[in-house]
N, C-alpha and C positions, 0 to 999 in steps of 0.2 A: 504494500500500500504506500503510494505516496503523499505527502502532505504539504501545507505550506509552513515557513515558520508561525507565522501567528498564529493561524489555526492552534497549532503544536503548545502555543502558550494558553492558549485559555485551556485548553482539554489535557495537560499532562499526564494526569494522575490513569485518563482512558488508555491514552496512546501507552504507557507500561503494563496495563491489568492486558494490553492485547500484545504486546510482543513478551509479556509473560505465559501467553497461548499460545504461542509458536508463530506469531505475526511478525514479519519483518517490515518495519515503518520508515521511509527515508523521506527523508525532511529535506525542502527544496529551501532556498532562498532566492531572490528574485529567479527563478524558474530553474534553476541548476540543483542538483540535489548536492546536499554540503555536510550531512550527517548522516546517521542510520542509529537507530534505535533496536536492541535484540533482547532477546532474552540473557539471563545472568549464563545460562546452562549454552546458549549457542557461543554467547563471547569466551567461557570458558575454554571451547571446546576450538576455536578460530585459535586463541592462546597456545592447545598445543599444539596442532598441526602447524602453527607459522614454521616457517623456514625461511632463512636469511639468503637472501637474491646471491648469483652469482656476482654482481656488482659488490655488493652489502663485505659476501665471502672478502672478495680480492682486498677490497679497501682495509677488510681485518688483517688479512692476513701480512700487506703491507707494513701496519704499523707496529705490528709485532717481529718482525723478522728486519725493517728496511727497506724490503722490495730486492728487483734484482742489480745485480754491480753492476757497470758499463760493460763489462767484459761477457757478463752472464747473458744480457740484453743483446750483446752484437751477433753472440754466439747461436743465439733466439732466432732473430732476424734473419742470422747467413742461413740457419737452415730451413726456416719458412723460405723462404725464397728457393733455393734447393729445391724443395719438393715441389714449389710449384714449377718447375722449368719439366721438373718429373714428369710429372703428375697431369700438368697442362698439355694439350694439344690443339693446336689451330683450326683440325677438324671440327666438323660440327656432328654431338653425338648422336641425332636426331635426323 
């Protein structure tokens, strides 16, 4: 169910007795939706299934190690590039 925010102000206490019913409520502001209302048990459950983006991963893992030396990064590079001269062909596969 979508809503608007004001709506959402006068009727609060409705809009949780129904996403305590398993109602998913997203609250628009000037016509975009900008919230979501869930039950305790679905946010719960969003909490453990998260998993951290492959973005999220690298940026961790960045700041804990450094990242890679210049030397590690070139050595990166020469062989992506390697594989692709591989790997590539001017054919078309199709």
């Amino acid at each position: 169910m979508t809503v608007p925010l004001f709506d959402v102000k006068a009727k609060l206490s409705e809009y949780v007795t129904m996403a305590e019913n398993g109602e998913v409520i997203e609250i628009t502001k000037y016509g975009k939706t900008s919230a979501v209302i869930v039950s305790l048990e679905e946010y719960e459950q969003l909490k453990r299934n998260w998993r951290p983006s492959f973005v999220e991963q690298l940026n961790n893992w960045k700041q804990k190690t450094g990242g890679l030396t210049s030397k590690e990064y070139n050595e990166f590079t020469d062989a992506l590039k390697r594989n692709k001269e591989i790997y590539s062909t001017k054919e078309d596969l199709f």
